[in-house]
Short mmCIF file of the C-alpha atoms (twelve columns), coordinates in Angstrom:
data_MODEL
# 
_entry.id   MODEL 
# 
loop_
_atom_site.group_PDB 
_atom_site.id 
_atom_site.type_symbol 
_atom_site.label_atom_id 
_atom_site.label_alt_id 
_atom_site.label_comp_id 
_atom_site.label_asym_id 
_atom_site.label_seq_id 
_atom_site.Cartn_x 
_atom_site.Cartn_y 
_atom_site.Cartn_z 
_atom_site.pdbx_PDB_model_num 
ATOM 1   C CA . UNK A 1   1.963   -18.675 8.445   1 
ATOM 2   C CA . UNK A 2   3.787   -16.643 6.182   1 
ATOM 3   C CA . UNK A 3   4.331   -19.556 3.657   1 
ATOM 4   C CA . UNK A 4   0.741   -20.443 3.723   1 
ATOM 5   C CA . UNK A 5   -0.371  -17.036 3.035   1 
ATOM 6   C CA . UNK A 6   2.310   -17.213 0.441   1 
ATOM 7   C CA . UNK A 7   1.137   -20.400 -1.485  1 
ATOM 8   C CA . UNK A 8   -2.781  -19.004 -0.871  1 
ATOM 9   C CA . UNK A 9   -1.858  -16.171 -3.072  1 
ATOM 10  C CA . UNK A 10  0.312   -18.319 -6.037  1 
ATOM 11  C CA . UNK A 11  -2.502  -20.638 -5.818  1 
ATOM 12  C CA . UNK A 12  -5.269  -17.780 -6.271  1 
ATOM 13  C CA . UNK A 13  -4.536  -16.679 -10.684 1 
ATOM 14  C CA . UNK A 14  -7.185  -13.817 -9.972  1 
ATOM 15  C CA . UNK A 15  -5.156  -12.647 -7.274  1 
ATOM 16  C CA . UNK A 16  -1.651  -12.280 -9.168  1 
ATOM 17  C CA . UNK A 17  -3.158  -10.944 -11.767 1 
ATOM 18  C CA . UNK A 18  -5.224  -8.210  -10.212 1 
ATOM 19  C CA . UNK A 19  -1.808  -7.341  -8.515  1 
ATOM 20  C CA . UNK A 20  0.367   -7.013  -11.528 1 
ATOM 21  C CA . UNK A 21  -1.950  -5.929  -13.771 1 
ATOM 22  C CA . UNK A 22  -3.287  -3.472  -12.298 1 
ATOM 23  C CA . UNK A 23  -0.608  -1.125  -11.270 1 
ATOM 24  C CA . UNK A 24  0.691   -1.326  -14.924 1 
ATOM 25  C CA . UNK A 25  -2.779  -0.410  -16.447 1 
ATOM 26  C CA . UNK A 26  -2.952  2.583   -14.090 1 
ATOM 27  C CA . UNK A 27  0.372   3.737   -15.161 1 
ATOM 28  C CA . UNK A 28  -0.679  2.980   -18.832 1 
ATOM 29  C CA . UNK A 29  -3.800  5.070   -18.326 1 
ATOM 30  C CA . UNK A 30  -1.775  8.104   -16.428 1 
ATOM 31  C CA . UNK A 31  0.826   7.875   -18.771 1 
ATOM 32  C CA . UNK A 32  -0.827  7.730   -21.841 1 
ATOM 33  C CA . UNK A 33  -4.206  8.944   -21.314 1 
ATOM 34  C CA . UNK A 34  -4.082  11.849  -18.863 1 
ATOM 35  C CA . UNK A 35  0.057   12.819  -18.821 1 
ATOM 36  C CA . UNK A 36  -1.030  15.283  -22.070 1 
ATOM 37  C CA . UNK A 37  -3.161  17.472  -19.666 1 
ATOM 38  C CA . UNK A 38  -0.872  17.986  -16.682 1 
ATOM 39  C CA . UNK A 39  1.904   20.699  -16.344 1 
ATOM 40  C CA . UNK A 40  4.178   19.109  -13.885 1 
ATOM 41  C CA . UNK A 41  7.411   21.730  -14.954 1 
ATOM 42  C CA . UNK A 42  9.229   18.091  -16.244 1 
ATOM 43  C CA . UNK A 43  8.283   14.787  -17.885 1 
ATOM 44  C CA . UNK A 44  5.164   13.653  -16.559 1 
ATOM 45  C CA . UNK A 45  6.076   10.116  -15.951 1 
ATOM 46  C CA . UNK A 46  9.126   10.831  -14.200 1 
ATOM 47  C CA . UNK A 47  6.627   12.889  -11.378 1 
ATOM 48  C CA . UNK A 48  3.418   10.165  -11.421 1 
ATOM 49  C CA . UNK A 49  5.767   7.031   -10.990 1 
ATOM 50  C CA . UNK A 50  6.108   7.472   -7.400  1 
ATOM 51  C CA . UNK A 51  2.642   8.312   -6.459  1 
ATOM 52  C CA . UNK A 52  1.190   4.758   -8.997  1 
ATOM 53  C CA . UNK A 53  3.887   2.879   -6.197  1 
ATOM 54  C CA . UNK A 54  2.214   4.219   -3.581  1 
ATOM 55  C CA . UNK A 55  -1.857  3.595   -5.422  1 
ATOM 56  C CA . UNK A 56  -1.025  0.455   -6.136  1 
ATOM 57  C CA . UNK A 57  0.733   -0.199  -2.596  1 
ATOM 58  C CA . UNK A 58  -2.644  0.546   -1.067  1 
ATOM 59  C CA . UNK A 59  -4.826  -1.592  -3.139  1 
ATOM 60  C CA . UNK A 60  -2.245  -4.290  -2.900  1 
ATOM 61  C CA . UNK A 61  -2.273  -3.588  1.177   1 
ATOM 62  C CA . UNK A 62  -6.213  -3.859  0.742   1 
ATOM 63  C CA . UNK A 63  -5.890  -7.738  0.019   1 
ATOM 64  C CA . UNK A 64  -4.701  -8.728  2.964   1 
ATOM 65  C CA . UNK A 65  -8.565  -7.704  5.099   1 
ATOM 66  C CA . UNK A 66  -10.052 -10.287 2.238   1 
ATOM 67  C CA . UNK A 67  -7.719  -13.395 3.263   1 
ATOM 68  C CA . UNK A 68  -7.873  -12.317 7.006   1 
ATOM 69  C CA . UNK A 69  -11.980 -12.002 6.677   1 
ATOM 70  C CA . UNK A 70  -12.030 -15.595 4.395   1 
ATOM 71  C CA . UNK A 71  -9.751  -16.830 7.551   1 
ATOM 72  C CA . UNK A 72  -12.274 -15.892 10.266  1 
ATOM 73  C CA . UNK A 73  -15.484 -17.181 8.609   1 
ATOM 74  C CA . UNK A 74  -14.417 -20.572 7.014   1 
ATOM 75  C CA . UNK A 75  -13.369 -22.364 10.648  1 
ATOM 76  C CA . UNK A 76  -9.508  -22.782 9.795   1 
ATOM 77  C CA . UNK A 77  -8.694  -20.133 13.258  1 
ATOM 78  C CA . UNK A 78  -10.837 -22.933 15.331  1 
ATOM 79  C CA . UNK A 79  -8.088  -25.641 14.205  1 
ATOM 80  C CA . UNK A 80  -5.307  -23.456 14.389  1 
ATOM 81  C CA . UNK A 81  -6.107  -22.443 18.098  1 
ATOM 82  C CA . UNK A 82  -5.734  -26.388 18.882  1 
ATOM 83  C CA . UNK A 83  -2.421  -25.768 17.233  1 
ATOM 84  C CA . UNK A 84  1.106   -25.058 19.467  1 
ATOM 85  C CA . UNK A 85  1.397   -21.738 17.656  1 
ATOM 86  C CA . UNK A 86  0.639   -17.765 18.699  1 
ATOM 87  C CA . UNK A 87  -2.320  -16.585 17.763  1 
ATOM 88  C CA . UNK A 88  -0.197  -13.451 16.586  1 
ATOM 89  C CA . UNK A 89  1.568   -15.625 14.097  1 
ATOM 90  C CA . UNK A 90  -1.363  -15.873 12.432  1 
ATOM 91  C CA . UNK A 91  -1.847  -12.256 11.661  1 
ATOM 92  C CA . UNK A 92  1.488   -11.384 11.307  1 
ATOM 93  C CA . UNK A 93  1.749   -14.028 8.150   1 
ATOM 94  C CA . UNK A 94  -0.965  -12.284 6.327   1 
ATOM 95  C CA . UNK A 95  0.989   -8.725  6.933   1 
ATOM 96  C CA . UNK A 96  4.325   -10.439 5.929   1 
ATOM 97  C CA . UNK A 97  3.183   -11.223 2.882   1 
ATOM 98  C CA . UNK A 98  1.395   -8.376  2.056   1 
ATOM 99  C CA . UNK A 99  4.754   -6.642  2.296   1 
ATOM 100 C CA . UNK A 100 6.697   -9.251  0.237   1 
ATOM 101 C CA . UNK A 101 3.683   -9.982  -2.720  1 
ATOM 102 C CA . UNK A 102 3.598   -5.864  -2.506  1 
ATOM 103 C CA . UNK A 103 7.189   -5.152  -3.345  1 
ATOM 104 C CA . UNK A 104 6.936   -7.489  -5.999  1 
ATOM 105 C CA . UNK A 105 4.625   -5.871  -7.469  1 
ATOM 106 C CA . UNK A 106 6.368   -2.829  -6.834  1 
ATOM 107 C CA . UNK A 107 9.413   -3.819  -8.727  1 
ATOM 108 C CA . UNK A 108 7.440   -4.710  -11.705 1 
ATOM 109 C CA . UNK A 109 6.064   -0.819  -12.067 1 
ATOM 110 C CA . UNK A 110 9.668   0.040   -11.809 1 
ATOM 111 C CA . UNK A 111 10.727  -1.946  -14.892 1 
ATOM 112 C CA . UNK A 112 7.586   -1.046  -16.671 1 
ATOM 113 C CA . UNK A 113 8.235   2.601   -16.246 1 
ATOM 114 C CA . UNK A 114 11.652  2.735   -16.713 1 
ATOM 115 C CA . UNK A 115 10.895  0.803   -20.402 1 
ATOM 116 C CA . UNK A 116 8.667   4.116   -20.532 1 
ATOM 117 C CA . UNK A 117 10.578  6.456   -20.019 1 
ATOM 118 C CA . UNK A 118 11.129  7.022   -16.213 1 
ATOM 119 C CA . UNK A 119 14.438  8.074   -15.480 1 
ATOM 120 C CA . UNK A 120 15.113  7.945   -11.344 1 
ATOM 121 C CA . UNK A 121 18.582  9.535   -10.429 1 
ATOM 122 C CA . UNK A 122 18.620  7.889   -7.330  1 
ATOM 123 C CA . UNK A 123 22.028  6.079   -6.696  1 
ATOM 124 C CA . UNK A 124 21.697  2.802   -4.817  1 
ATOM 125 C CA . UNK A 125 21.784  4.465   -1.470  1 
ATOM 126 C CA . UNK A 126 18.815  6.111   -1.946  1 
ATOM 127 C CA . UNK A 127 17.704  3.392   -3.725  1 
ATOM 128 C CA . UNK A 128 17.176  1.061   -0.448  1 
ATOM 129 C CA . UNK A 129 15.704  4.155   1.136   1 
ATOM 130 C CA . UNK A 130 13.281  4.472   -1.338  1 
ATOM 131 C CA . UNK A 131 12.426  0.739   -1.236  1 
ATOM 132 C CA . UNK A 132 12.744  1.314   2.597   1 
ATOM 133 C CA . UNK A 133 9.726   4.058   2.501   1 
ATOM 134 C CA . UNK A 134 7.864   1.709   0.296   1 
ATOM 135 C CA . UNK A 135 8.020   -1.096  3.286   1 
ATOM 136 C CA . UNK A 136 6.821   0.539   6.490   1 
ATOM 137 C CA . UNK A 137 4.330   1.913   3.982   1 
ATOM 138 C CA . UNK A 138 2.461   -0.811  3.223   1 
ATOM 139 C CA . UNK A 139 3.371   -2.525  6.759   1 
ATOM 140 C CA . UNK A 140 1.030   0.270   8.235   1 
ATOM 141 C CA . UNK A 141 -1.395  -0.455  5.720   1 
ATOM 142 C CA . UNK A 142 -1.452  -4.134  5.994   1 
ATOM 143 C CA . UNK A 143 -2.194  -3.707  9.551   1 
ATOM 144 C CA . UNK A 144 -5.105  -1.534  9.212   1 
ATOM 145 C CA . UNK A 145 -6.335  -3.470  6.502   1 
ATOM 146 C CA . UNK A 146 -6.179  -6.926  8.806   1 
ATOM 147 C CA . UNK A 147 -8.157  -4.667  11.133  1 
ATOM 148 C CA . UNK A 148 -10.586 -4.109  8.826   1 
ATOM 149 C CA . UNK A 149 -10.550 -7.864  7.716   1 
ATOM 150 C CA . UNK A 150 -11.463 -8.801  11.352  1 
ATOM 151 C CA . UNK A 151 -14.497 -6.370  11.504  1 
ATOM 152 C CA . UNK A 152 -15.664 -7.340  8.823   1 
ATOM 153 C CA . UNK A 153 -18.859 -10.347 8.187   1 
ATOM 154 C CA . UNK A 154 -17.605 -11.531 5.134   1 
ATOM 155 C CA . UNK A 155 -14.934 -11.612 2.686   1 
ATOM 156 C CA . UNK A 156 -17.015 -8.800  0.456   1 
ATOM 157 C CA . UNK A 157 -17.696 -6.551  2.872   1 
ATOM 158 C CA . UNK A 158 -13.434 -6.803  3.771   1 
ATOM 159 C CA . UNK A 159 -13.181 -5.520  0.392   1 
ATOM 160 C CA . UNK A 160 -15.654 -2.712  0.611   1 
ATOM 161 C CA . UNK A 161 -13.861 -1.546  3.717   1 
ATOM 162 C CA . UNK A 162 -10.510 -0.905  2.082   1 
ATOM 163 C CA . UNK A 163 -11.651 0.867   -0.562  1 
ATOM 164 C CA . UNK A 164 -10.841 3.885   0.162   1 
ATOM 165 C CA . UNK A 165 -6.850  2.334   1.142   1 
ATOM 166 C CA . UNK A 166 -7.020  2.806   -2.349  1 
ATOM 167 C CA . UNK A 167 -8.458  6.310   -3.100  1 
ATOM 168 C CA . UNK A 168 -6.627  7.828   -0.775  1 
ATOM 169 C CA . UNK A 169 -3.709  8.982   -2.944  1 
ATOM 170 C CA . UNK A 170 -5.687  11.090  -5.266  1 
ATOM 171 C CA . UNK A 171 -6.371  13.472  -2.988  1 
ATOM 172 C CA . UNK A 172 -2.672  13.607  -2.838  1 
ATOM 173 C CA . UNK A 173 0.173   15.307  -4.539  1 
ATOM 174 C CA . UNK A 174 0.225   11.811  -6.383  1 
ATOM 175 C CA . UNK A 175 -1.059  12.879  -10.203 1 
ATOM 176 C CA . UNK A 176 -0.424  16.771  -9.816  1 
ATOM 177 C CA . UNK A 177 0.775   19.038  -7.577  1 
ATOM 178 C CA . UNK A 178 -1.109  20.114  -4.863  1 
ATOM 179 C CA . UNK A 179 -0.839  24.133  -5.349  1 
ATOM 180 C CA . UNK A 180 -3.203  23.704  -8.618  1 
ATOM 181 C CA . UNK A 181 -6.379  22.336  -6.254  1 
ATOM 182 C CA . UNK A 182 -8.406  24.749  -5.137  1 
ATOM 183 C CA . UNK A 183 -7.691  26.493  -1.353  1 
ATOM 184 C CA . UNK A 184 -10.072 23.757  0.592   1 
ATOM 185 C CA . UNK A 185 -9.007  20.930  -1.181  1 
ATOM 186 C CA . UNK A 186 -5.495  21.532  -1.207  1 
ATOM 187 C CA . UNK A 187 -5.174  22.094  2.829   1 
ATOM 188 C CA . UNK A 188 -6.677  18.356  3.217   1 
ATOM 189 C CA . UNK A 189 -4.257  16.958  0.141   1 
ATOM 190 C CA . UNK A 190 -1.323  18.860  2.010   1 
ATOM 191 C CA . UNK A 191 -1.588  17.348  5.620   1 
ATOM 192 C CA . UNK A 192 -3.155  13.791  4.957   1 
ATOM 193 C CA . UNK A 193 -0.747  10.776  5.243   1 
ATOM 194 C CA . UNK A 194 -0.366  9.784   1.727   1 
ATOM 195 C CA . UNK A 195 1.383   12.962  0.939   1 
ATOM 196 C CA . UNK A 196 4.704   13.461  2.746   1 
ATOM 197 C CA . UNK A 197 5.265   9.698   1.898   1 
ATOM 198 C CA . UNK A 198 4.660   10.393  -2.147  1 
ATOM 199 C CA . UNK A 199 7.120   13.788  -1.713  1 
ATOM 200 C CA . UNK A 200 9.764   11.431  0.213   1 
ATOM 201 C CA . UNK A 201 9.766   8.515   -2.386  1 
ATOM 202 C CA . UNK A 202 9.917   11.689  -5.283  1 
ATOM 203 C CA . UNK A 203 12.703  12.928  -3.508  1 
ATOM 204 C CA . UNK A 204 14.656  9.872   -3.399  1 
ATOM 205 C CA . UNK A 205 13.858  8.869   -6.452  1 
ATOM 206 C CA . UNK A 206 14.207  12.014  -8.247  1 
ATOM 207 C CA . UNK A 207 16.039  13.973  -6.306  1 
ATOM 208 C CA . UNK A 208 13.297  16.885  -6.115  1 
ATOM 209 C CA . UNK A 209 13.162  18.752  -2.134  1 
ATOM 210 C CA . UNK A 210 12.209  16.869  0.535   1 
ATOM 211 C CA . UNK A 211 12.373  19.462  3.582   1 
ATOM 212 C CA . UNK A 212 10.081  17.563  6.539   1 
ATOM 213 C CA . UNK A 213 8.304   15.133  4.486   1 
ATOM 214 C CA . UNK A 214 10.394  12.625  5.485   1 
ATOM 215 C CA . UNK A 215 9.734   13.090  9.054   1 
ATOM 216 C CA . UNK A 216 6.249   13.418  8.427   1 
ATOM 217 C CA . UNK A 217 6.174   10.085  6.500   1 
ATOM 218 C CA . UNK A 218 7.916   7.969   9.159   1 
ATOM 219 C CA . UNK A 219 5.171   9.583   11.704  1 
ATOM 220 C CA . UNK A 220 2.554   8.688   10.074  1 
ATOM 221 C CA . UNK A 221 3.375   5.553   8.823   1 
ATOM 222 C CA . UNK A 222 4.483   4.486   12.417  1 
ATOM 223 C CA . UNK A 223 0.825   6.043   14.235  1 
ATOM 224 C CA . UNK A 224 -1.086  4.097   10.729  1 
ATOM 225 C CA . UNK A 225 0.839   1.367   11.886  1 
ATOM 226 C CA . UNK A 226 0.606   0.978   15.551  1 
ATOM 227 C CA . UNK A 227 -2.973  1.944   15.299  1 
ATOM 228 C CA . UNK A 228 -3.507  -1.042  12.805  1 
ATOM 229 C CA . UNK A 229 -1.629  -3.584  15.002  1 
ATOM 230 C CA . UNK A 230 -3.129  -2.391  18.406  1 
ATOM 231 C CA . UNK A 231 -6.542  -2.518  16.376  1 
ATOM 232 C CA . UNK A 232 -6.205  -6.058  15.085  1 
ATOM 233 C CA . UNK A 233 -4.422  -7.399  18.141  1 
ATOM 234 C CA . UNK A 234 -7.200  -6.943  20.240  1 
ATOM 235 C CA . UNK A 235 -10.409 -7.522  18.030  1 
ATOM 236 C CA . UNK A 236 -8.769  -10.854 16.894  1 
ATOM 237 C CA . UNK A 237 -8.336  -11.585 20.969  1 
ATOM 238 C CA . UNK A 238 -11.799 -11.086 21.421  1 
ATOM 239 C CA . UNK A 239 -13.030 -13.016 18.638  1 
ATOM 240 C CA . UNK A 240 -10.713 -15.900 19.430  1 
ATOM 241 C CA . UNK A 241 -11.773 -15.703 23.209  1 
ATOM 242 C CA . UNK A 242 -14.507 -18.242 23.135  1 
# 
């Protein structure tokens, strides 16, 4: 299921190039475009690079609602439940490679930035770490976004759902730090998920403070996560049922 999801997304040219184009436009456009106006107390690419990852991780993370949605509605999960496989397998492909098409993409930001001017002091330890984060990041994602796939009617409304997977890390210490929002703002920017994760991957990356974040990060990504698989698990048993 994994390779099928795999080939589905090679096969699909919008697709690919959505998900490599767009995280290097955003970076362009942050880079370029806004970096002038923010006082970061360093270079500003070296302090937006980790919070793009983690954008583009949750628009990339977003996909995987569309193909679960275009799954449901065009009869291929009657065939497949004539078929000696789990059902689980079935989900669990479209999550697997969200996490492999999203690191990827991931990977290509780095080497983009990098021919920027991003300059990570991470040594290779921290490296996997990082890369580490990155995984169980968009793992929780993907999950929530098959959930969201299986709700769903139709392949467009999948997409509408996710939306804000990927709107999320503005309100985030992603573009600037969160000290410069105003007092109401800031408290929700502060304690929403996206935020310890961004201050973890900055901290491995960088080598900037990373205090609890870290904790934080894992617990959130593992509640996202086991909310997203619990979620899916049982709507896709229910629609399967008859």
């Amino acid at each position: 299921m994994t390779r099928r999801s795999l080939k589905h997304t090679l096969r699909s040219p919008d697709t690919m190039v959505m998900t490599i184009a767009l995280p290097i436009m955003i970076l362009l456009m942050f880079v370029y475009i806004f970096g002038g106006a923010f006082d970061v107390g360093g270079e500003y690419i070296d302090y937006v690079v980790p919070g793009i990852i983690l954008l583009c991780a949750g628009f990339g993370a977003g996909t995987a609602a569309v193909s679960v949605s275009t799954d449901m509605t065009n009869g291929i999960i009657d065939r497949f439940r004539t078929m000696a496989i789990s059902r689980s397998s079935v989900l669990t492909g479209h999550v697997v490679e969200s996490v492999v098409r999203n690191l990827l993409t991931t990977s290509i930001v780095i080497v983009v930035a990098v021919a920027l001017g991003f300059r990570p002091t991470a040594d290779p330890l921290k490296w996997l770490a990082a890369l580490a984060v990155i995984a169980v990041f968009v793992l929780a994602l993907s999950w929530i976004s098959v959930a969201l796939g299986l709700l769903a009617r139709n392949p467009e409304a999948a997409q509408g759902f996710t939306f804000f997977l990927m709107f999320i890390p503005y309100v985030s210490s992603a573009f600037v730090p969160t000290d410069t929002m105003p007092t109401w703002l800031r408290s929700f920017a502060e304690h929403q998920p996206v935020t310890p994760v961004i201050e973890t991957l900055r901290g491995l990356l960088m080598g900037t403070e990373i205090g609890n974040s870290a904790m934080l990060a894992v617990i959130w990504c593992d509640a996202i996560g086991l909310a997203g698989y619990l979620s899916a698990s049982l709507i896709f048993k229910r629609k399967t049922a008859h």
